[in-house]
N, C-alpha and C positions, 0 to 999 in steps of 0.2 A: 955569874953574869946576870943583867937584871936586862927585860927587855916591857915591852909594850906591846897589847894587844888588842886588836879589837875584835869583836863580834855584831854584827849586825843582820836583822834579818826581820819577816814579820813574828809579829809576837805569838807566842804559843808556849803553855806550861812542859817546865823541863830543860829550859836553855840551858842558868845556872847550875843546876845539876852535871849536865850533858858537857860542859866544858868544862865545869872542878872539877868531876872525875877522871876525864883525861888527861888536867893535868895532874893530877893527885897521882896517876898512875903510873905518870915521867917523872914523879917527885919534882915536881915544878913546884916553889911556891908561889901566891897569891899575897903580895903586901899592899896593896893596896887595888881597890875597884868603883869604879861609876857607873852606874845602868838609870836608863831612863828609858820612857815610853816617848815616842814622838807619833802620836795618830796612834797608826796600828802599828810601826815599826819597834823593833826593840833596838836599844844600843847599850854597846857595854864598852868601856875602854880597861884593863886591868893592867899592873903594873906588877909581871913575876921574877922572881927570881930563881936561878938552877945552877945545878955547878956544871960547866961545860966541859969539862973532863968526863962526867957519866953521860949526858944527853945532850946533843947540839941544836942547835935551831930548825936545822933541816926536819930532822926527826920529830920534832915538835910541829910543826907544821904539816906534817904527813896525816901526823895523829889527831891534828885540828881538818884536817881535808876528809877524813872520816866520821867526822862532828859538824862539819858543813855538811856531806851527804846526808848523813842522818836526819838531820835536825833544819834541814833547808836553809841554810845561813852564810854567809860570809864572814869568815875569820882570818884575820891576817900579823902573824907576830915579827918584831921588828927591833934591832938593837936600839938600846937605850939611847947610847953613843950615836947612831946614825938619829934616831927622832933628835934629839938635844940638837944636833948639828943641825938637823933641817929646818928647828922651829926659833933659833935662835938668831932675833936679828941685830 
């Protein structure tokens, strides 16, 4: 299953780390990613993929709500097929 996520938050060393790990840890991959600085804000949009028979979205986002606490940020992952639907006019 492929989905989309974002990260956003102020900037501070360790983000990228702090969210590959976690998802390195659900065997999520990472095919593609964008990060920018805007001001002091950091943004990340990434584009992973997982096999949803081992790990579901829910769980993924649990484990991203522990990388938000951590790390003071807002992360939010989101099916491929639902972003495609929504952005597509």
């Amino acid at each position: 299953m492929f989905a989309i996520m974002t990260v956003t938050g102020v900037d501070h060393t360790g983000i990228i780390a702090a969210v590959s790990t976690a998802l390195a840890e659900l065997d999520v991959n990472i095919h593609n990613v964008s990060q920018t600085l805007m001001g002091e804000y950091f943004t990340m949009i990434l584009h992973v993929a997982f096999d949803e028979k081992a790990v579901d979205m829910g769980t993924i986002q649990e484990k991203m709500t522990e990388v938000e606490k951590q790390e003071k940020l807002v992360i939010r992952i989101q099916s491929q097929a639902i972003f495609d639907a929504m952005n597509i006019i």
